[in-house]
N, C-alpha and C positions, 0 to 999 in steps of 0.2 A: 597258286598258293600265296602268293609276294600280296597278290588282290584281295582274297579272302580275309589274309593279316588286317592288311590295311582295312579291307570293310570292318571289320570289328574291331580293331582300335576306334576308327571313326562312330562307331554304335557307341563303343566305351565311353568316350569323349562329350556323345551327345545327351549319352545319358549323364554326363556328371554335369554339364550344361543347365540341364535341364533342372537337376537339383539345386545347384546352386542359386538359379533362377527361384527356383519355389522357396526357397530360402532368404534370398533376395526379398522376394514377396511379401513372406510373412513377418519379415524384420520391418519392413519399410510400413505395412498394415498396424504393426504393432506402436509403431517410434507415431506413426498417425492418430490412433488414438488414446497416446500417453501425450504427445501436442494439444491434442481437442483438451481433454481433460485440466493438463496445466492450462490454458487458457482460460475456460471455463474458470480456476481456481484464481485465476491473477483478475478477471470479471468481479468476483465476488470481493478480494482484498480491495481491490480500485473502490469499489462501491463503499466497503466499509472504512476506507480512509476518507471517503469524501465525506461522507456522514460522522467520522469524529471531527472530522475540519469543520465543517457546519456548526457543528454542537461547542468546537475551540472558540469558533467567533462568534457566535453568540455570551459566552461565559466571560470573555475577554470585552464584551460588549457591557454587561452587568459590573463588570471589576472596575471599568474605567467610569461607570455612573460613581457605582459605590463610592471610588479613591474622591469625585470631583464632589460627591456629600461630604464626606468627612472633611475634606479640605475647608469648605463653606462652614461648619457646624466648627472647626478648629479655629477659623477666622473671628468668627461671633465670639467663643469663649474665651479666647485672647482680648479681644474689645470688652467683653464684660469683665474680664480681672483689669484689665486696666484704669477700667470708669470706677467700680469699687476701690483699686486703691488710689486712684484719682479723688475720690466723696471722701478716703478715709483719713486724707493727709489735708485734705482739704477743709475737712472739720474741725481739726487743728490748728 
């Protein structure tokens, strides 16, 4: 009788084992393809941060032509008020 007990506890046991195990399983299948996925989704950000970064330094490329125009075109129009009221005091 003491064996019988025992055999069937140990059945009880292996059956909870065993669930726990498939459980186990499908937690660990599951956190598996919620990993693939976020990665997949940190693939796709990485990609699109590289491409606004790309698209930053080029525009940052444009702004620093544009600032070193304007500076040129500022320097001219500074020398031309100058020479005019240089002619203008001058012709006085």
């Amino acid at each position: 009788q003491v064996l019988a007990e025992d055999r069937r506890m140990q059945e009880r046991l292996e059956s909870e084992l065993t669930g726990m195990t498939k459980r186990l399983k499908g937690n660990v299948e599951a956190m598996h393809s919620t990993l693939v996925a976020d990665n997949r989704q940190l693939d796709q950000i990485d990609s699109d941060v590289q491409r606004g970064q790309e698209k930053l330094t080029k525009v940052n490329t444009r702004v620093d032509d544009q600032r070193a125009a304007n500076r040129r075109t500022t320097c001219v129009q500074c020398i031309a008020i100058l020479v005019v009221i240089g002619l203008f005091f001058g012709a006085f």
